[in-house]
Structures are given as structure tokens and as C-alpha cells.
C-alpha positions in Angstrom: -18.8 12.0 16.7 -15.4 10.5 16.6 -14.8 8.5 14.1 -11.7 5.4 14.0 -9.3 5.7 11.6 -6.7 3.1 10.4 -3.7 3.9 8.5 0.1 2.9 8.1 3.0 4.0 10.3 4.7 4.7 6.7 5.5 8.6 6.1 3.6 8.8 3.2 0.3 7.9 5.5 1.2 9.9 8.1 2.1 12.8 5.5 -1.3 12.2 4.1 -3.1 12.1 7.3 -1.1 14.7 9.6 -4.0 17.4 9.4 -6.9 15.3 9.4 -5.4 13.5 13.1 -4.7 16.6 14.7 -7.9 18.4 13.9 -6.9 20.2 11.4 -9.1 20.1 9.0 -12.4 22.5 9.5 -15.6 20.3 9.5 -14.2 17.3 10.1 -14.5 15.3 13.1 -12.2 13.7 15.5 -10.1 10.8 14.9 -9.4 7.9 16.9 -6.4 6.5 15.2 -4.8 3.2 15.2 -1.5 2.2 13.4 -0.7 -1.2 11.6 0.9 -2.8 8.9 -1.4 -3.0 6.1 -2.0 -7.1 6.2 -3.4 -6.0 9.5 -5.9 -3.3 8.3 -6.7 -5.6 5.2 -8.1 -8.6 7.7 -9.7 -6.0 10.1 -11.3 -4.3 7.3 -13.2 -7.8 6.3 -14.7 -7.3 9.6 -15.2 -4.2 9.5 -13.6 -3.0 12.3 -12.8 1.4 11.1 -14.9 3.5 9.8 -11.8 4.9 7.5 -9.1 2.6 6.5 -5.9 2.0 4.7 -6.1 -1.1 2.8 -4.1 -2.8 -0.4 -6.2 -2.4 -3.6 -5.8 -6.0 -3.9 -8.3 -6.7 -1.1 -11.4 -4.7 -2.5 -12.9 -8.0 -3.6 -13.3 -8.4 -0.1 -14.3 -5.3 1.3 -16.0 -3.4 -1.2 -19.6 -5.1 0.2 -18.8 -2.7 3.4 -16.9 0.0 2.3 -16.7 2.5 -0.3 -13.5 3.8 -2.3 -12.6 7.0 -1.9 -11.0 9.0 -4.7 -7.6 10.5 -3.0 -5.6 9.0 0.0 -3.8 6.4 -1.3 -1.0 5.3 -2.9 -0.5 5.0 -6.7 1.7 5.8 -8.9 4.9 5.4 -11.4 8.4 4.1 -10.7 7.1 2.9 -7.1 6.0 -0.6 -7.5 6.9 -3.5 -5.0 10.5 -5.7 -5.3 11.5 -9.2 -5.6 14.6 -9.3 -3.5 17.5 -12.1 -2.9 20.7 -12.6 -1.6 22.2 -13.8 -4.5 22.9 -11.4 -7.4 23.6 -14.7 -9.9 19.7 -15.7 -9.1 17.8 -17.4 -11.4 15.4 -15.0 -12.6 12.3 -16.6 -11.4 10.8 -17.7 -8.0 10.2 -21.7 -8.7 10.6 -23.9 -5.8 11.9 -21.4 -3.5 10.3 -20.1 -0.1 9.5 -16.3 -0.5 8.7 -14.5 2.5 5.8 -12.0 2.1 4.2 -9.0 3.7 0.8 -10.4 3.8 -1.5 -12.7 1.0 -4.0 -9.8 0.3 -1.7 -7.2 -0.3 -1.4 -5.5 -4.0 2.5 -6.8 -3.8 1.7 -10.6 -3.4 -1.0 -10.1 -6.1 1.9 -8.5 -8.9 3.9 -11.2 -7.7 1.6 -14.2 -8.6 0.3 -12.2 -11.8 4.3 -11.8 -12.6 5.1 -15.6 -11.7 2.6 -17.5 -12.9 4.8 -19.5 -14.7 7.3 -20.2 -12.4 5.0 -20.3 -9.0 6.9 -20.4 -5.6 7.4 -23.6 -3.9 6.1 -22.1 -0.3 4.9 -18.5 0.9 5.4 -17.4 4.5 3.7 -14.5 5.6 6.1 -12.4 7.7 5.9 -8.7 9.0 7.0 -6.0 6.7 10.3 -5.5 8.9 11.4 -8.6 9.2 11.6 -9.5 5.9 14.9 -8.0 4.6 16.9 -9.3 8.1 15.1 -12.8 7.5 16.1 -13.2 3.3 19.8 -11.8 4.5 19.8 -14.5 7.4 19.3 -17.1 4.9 15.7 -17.6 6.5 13.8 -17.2 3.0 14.8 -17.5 -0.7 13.1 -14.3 -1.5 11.5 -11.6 -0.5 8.9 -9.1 -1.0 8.9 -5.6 -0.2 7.2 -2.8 -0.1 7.8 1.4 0.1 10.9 2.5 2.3 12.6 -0.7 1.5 13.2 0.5 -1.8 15.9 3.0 -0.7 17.5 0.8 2.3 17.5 -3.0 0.9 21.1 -2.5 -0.2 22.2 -2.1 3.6 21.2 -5.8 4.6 23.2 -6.8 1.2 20.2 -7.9 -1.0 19.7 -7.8 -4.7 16.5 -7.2 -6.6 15.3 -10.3 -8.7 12.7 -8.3 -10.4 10.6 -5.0 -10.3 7.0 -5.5 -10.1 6.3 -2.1 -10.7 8.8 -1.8 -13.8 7.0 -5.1 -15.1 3.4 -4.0 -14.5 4.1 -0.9 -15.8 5.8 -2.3 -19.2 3.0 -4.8 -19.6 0.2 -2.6 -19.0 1.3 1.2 -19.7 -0.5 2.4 -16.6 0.2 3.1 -13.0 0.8 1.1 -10.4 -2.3 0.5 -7.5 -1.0 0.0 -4.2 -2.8 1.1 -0.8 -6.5 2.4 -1.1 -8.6 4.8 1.6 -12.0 3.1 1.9 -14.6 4.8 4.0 -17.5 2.6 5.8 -21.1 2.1 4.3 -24.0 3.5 6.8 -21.4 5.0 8.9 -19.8 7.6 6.7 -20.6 9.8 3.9 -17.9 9.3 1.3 -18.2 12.2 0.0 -17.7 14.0 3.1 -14.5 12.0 4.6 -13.1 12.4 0.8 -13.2 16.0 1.1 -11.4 15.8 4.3 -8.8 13.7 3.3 -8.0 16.2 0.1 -7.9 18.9 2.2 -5.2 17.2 4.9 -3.4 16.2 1.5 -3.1 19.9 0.4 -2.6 21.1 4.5 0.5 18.5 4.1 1.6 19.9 0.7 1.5 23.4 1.6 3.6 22.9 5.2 5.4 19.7 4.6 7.8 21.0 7.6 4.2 20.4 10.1 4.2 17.1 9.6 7.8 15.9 10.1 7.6 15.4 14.0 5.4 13.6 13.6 6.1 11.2 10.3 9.2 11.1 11.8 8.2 9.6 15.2 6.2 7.0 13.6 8.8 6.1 10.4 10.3 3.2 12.7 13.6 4.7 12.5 13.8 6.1 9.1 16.5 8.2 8.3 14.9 11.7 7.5 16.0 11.5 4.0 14.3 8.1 3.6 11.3 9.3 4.6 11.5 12.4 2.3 12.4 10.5 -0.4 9.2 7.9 0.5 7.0 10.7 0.4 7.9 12.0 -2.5 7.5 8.8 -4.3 4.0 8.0 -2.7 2.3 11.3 -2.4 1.1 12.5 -5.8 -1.5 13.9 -8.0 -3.1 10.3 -7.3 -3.3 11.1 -3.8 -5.4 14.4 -4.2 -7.8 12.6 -7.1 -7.5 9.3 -8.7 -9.6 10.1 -12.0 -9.7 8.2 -14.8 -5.9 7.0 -15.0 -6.3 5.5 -11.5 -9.3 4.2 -11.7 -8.5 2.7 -15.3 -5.3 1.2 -13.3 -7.2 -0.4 -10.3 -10.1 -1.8 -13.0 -7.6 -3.4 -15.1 -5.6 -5.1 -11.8 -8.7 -6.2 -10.8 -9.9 -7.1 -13.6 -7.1 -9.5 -14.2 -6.9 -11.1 -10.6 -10.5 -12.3 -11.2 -10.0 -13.5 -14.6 -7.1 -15.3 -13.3 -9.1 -16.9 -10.3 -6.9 -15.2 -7.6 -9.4 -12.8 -6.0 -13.4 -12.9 -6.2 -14.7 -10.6 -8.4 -15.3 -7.2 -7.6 -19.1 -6.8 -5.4 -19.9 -3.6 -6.3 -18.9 -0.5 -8.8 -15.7 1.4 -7.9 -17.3 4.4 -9.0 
């Protein structure tokens, strides 16, 4: 049976993912695969449109009635956490009353960023596609902007300034690591246990031949330089990815944990674990 299969165009998914997509990985079964920004697979994941899934940890409230969380896949870690970026290096350091373009209102970035600014709340959000949001803050479009992965090694090229590190700050106030994207595998239509398994071992295929999968993170890194994408992977791909244990888990309770109490996402529907 084939299964569909949703992930990111970003090298650290397709890293993640190169052996389980080209059937690599003994005992698992084909993959139909579609690519898409994450705001995408977060609203098609409400529906539940893929049997496995990218998603942003911040939209398990949402899902978790459909799909389970798998323990490796994702992205979290350290040193990696979303940016707060403006033209203007002389910025107030806070977001109040400006328009701040972001990559989509269920994503873990928007969540940091209304956790870290709840004092000083935006005057209007506009929800804008990952890649235009760096040409659109430059172009005087939007006061702010926030981004995600790759754009942490290029946002100096379109002559933008970061107002604030959400990762830095969540890490500070916290002590622990930073939750971002999430594999979540499809109640009734597949056993967890089984499509976690797969996933490890296309992890440790990726991590013992990183030189198979550049073709093809490559060809799907919308232009990335090849050291941007190495240097993506290396920041995204981690021990998280092979096993969350208790660190990530403890990380993804307490984000959740403070959304809810803060009345920006439901509560959680069922146990991660």
C-alpha cells in the first residue's frame, strides 16, 4: 500500500526523508510525496489529508484528535529558533503597532512570537509565504518579519537586521530546546510505531551517506547555495531527530502547556506519549 507523505522542500526534510522516498528503507512502503510550506501541511493536516506529515508543533492542539506524534523526524533543537527581522537596525525593540508579515498563524514561530510579545502585541499580521517575506520587509511592504530555517544564514543579503531571537529568548526563559516542525503519523491508517521506525532508519541512511541525498536536497532547496543548505542541515538534523526523549518531549509539554494557559491554542486532545 502506498502511503502519502507530506514534508518541506527545506534540506533538513528532504535530508531526513531521502531514503524513506526512494525506497530505501527495507519494510517500508512506498511513498507518494507532496511538498509544501508548512502553513500548508498544518491546514491540510486539520483535514486530514496525509497519512505522514510535517507539521509545526504549535498545531498539535489541532491535530492530535487524528494523528499521532512520532518520536524522531522533526525539528528541535538549540541555537535554531525563529527571527524577528527589520529594516532598521535603530528599531525599537518591540513589535507594537507595526504590521509583521508572517509565515503562517499556526506555526511554532508565530506562537514564540506572541508568547515573546505579549506585552507589546502587533498592530496587524499578514500571512505571507515563507519566500516572500525577507523581499517584502526589505521593500518596505511590512514592519517586520518572521522567519524561519535557511533565512537564518541569508537575511543579511536583502539588508535586514534581527529585532530579536526567539530561540535565544525561549531558550533563556525556559532552559530547554526549542520545538519547531513535528512528524505526525495518521490514526486507523498507520501504525506509529512502524512509520517511526522507518523514519529513524532514513535518518541514520542520511547520516551515514550524507553525499546520497545532496541531488536531491539540492534540487528541492529553492536555490540554496550548497553551503546554506549544509549549514541548514546541520543546525536541524540532530539527536532530536533520531529520538525526542524526555528533553524533547519536556520541551513540546512546556510550549504547549503555556499556549493554552495563555488562551492562544486549545488544549492539547490527547497524551503526546
Amino acid at each position: 500500500m502506498t502511503l502519502s507523505l507530506a514534508i518541506s522542500p527545506c534540506p533538513n526534510d528532504t535530508f531526513v526523508f531521502h531514503a524513506l522516498v526512494h525506497g530505501l528503507v527495507p519494510g517500508a512502503p512506498p511513498m507518494d510525496v507532496t511538498y509544501a510550506d508548512v502553513d500548508v501541511t498544518n491546514m491540510s493536516a486539520a483535514k486530514g489529508k496525509y497519512d505522514l506529515v510535517k507539521v509545526s508543533y504549535a498545531a498539535l492542539p489541532w491535530l492530535l484528535d487524528k494523528y499521532e506524534l512520532l518520536p524522531c523526524g522533526g525539528a528541535l533543537g538549540r541555537g535554531c529558533g525563529p527571527l524577528v527581522l527589520v529594516r532598521d537596525p535603530e528599531a525599537t525593540p518591540d513589535l507594537a503597532g507595526r504590521t509583521v508579515a508572517v509565515p503562517g498563524d499556526r506555526t511554532t514561530a508565530y506562537l514564540l512570537m506572541r508568547l515573546w510579545a505579549a506585552d507589546a502585541q502587533p498592530a496587524r499580521i499578514k500571512i505571507v509565504p515563507f519566500h516572500q517575506i525577507m523581499p517584502g520587509v526589505a521593500a518596505g511592504r511590512y514592519d517586520a518579519g518572521l522567519v524561519i530555517h535557511e533565512a537564518r544564514f541569508t537575511y543579511h543579503k536583502h539588508g535586514l537586521h534581527s529585532l530579536v531571537d526567539l530561540g535565544e529568548w525561549w531558550e533563556r526563559d525556559t532552559g530547554l530546546a526549542i520545538p519547531l516542525g513535528a512528524i505526525l503519523a495518521r490514526r486507523g491508517t498507520v501504525d506509529a510505531d512502524a512509520a517511526a521506525e522507518w523514519v529513524r532508519a532514513s535518518v541514520h541512511a542520511a547520516w551515514d551517506d550524507p553525499e546520497a541525498t545532496q541531488e536531491y536536497v539540492l534540487t528541492h532547496a529553492q536555490e540554496l547555495e550548497p553551503a546554506v543548505a549544509s549549514q541548514h542541515i546541520a543546525l536541524y538534523v540532530n539527536d532530536f531527530t533520531a529520538n525526542l526523549g524526555d528533553e524533547g518531549y519536556a520541551a513540546v509539554e512546556a510550549l504547549l502547556g503555556r499556549a493554552a494557559a495563555a488562551g492562544l491554542t486549545p488544549p492539547l486532545p490527547a497524551p503526546l506519549r
